[in-house]
C-alpha positions as protocol buffer text, in pm:
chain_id: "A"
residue {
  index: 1
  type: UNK
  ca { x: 1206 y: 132 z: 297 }
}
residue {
  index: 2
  type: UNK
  ca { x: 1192 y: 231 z: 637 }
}
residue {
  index: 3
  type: UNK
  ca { x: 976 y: 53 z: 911 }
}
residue {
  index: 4
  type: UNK
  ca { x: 917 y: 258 z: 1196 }
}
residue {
  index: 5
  type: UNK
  ca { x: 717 y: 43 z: 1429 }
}
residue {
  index: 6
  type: UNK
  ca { x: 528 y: 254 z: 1768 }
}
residue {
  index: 7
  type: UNK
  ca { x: 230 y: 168 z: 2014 }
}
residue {
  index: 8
  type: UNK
  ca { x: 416 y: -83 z: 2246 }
}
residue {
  index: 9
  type: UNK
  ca { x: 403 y: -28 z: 2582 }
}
residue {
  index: 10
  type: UNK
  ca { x: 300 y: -193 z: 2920 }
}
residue {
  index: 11
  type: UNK
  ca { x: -75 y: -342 z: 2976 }
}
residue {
  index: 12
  type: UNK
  ca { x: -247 y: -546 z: 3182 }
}
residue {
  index: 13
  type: UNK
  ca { x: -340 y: -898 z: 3103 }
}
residue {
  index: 14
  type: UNK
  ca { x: -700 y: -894 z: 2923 }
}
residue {
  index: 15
  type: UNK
  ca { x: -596 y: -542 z: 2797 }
}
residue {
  index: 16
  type: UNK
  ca { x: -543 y: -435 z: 2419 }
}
residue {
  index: 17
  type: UNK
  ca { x: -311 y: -233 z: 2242 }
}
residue {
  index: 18
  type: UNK
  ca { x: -264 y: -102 z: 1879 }
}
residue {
  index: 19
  type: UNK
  ca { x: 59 y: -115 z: 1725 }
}
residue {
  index: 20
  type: UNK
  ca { x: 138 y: 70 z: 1401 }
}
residue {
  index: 21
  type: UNK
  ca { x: 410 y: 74 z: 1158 }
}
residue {
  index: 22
  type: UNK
  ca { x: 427 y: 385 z: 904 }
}
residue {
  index: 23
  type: UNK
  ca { x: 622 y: 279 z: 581 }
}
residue {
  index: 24
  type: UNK
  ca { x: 833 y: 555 z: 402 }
}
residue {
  index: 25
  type: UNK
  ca { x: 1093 y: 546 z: 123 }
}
residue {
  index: 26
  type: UNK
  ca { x: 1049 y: 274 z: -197 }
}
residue {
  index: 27
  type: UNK
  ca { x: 693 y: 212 z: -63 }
}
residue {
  index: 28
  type: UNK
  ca { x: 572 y: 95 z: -376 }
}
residue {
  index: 29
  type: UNK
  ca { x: 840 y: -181 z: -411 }
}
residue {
  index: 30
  type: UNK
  ca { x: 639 y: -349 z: -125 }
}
residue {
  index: 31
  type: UNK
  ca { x: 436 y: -685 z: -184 }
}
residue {
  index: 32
  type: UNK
  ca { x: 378 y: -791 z: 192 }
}
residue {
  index: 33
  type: UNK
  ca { x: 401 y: -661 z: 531 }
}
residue {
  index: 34
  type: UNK
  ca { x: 395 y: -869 z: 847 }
}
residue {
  index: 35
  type: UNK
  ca { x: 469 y: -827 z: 1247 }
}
residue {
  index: 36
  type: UNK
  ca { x: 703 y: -1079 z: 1408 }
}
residue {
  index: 37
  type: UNK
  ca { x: 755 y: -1116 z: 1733 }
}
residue {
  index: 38
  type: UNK
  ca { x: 1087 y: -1213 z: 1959 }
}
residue {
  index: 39
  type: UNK
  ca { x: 1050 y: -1270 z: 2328 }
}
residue {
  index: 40
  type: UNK
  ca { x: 1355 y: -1303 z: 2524 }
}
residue {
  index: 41
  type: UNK
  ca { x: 1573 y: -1622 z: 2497 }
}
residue {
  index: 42
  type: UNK
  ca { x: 1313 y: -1722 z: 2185 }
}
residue {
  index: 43
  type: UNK
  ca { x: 1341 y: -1659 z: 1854 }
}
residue {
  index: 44
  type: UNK
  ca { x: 1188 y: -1380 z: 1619 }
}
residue {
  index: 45
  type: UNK
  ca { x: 847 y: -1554 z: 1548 }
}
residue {
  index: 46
  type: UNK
  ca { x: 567 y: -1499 z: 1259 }
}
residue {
  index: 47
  type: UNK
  ca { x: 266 y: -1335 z: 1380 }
}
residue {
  index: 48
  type: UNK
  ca { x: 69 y: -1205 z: 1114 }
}
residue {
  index: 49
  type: UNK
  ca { x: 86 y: -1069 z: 777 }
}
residue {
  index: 50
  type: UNK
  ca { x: -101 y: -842 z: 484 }
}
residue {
  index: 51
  type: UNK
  ca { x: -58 y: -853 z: 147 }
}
residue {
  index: 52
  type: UNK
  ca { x: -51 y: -518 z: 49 }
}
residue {
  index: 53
  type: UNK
  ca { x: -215 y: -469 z: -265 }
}
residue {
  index: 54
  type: UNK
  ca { x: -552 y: -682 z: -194 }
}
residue {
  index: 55
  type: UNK
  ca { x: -529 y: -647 z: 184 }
}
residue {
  index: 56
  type: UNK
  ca { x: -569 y: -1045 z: 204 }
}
residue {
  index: 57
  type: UNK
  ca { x: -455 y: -1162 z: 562 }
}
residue {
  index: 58
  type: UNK
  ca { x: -238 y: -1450 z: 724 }
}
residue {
  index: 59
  type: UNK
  ca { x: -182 y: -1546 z: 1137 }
}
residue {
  index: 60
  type: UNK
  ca { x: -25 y: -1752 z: 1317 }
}
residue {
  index: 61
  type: UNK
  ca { x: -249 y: -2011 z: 1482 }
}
residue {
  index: 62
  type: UNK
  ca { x: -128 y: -1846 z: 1817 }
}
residue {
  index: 63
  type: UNK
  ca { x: -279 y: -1510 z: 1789 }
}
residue {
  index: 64
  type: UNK
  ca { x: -601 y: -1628 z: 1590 }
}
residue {
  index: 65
  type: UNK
  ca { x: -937 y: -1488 z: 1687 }
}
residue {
  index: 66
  type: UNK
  ca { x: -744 y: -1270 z: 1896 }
}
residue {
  index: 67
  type: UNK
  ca { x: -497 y: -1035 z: 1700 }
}
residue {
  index: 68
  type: UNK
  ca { x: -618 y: -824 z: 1346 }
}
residue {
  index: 69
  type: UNK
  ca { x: -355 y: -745 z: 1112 }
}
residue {
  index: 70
  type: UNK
  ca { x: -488 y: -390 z: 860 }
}
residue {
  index: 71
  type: UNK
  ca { x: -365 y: -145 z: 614 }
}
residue {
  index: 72
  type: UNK
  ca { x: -418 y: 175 z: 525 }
}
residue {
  index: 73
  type: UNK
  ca { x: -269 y: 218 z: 171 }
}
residue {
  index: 74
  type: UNK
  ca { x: -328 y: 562 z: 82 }
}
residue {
  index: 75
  type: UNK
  ca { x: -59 y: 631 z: 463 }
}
residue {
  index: 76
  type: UNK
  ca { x: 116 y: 345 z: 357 }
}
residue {
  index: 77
  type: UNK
  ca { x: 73 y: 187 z: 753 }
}
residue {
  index: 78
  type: UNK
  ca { x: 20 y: -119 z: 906 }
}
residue {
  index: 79
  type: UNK
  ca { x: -172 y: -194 z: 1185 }
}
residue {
  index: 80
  type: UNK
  ca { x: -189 y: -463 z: 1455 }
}
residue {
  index: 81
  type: UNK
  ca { x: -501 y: -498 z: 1676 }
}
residue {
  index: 82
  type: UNK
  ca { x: -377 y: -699 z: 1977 }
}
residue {
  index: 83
  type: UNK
  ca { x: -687 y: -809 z: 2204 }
}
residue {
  index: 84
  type: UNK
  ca { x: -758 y: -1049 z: 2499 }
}
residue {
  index: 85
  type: UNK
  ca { x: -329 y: -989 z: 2578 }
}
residue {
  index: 86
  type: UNK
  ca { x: -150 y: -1256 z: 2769 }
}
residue {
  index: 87
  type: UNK
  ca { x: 178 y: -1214 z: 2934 }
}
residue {
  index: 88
  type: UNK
  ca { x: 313 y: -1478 z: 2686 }
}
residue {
  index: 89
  type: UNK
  ca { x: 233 y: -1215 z: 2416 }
}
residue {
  index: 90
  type: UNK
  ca { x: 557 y: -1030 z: 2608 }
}
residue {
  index: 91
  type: UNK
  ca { x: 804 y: -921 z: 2320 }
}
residue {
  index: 92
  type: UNK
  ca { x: 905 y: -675 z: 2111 }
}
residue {
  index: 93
  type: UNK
  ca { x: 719 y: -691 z: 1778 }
}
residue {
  index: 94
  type: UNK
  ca { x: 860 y: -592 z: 1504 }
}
residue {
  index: 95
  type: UNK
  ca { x: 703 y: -482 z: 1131 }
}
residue {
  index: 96
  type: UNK
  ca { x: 838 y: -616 z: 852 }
}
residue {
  index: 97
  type: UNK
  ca { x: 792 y: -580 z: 481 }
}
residue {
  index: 98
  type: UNK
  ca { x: 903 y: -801 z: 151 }
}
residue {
  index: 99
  type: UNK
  ca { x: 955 y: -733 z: -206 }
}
residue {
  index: 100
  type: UNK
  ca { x: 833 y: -1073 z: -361 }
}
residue {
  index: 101
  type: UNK
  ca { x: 614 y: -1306 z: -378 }
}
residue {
  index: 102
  type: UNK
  ca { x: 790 y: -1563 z: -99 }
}
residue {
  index: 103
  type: UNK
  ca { x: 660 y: -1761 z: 215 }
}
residue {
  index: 104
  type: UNK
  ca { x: 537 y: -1467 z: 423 }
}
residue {
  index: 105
  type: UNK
  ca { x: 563 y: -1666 z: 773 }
}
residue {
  index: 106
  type: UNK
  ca { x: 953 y: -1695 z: 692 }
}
residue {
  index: 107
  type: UNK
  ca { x: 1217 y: -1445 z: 856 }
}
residue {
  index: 108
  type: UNK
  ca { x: 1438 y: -1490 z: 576 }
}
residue {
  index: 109
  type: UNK
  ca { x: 1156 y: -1377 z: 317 }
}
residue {
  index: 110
  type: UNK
  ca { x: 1163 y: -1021 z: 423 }
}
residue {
  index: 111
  type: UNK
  ca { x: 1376 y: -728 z: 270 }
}
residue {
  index: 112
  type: UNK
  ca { x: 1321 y: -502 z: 553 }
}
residue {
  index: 113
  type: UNK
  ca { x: 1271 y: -475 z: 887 }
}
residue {
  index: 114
  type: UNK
  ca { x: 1173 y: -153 z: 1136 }
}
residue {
  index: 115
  type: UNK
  ca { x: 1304 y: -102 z: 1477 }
}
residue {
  index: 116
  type: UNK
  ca { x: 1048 y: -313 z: 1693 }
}
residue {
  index: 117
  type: UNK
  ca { x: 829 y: -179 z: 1943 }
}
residue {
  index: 118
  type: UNK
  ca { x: 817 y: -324 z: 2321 }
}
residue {
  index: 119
  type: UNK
  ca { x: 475 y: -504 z: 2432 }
}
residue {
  index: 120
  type: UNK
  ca { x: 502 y: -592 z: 2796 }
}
residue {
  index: 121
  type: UNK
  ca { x: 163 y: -789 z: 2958 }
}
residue {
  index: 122
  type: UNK
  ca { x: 126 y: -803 z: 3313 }
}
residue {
  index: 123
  type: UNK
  ca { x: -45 y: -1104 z: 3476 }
}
């Protein structure tokens, strides 16, 4: 499965972006997709994650109320609608997607991982 994630890029504080994540290959393998996050000197972080055949959602309690986390099966893509930005929400965020039924806020849960896309946030 390939993960390519795109729709990074710099914004000011207050300011949304979109990010997107196109799966291709063994797409039907797939039982969750999530975004994680790493800023630098931190660790890759949970943000948010789909399950992808009933669309149910998870966040972190960081992003809450202020990111949305959608599919759109029939392009196999997942979206991340990322509102209200704050410069800590600096990173590059990454899509990720998992082949069982496991903990979907754990890194080690996931089977594959795309690229990661940069999200700068000015103050």
């Amino acid at each position: 499965v390939q993960l390519p994630a795109s729709g990074g890029g710099l914004v000011q504080a207050g300011g949304s972006l979109r990010l997107s994540c196109a799966a291709s290959g063994r797409t039907f393998s797939i039982w969750d997709m999530g975004w994680f996050r790493q800023a630098p000197a931190q660790e890759r972080e949970f943000v948010a994650a789909s399950r992808y055949s009933s669309g149910s959602s998870h966040y972190a309690d960081s992003v809450k109320g202020q990111f949305s986390i959608s599919t759109d099966n029939a392009k196999n893509t997942l979206y991340l609608q990322m509102n209200s930005l704050k410069p800590e929400d600096t990173a590059v965020y990454y899509c990720a997607a998992k082949v069982s039924y496991s903990d979907y806020v754990q890194r080690d849960s996931y089977d594959y991982w795309g690229q990661g896309t940069l999200v700068t946030v000015s103050s």
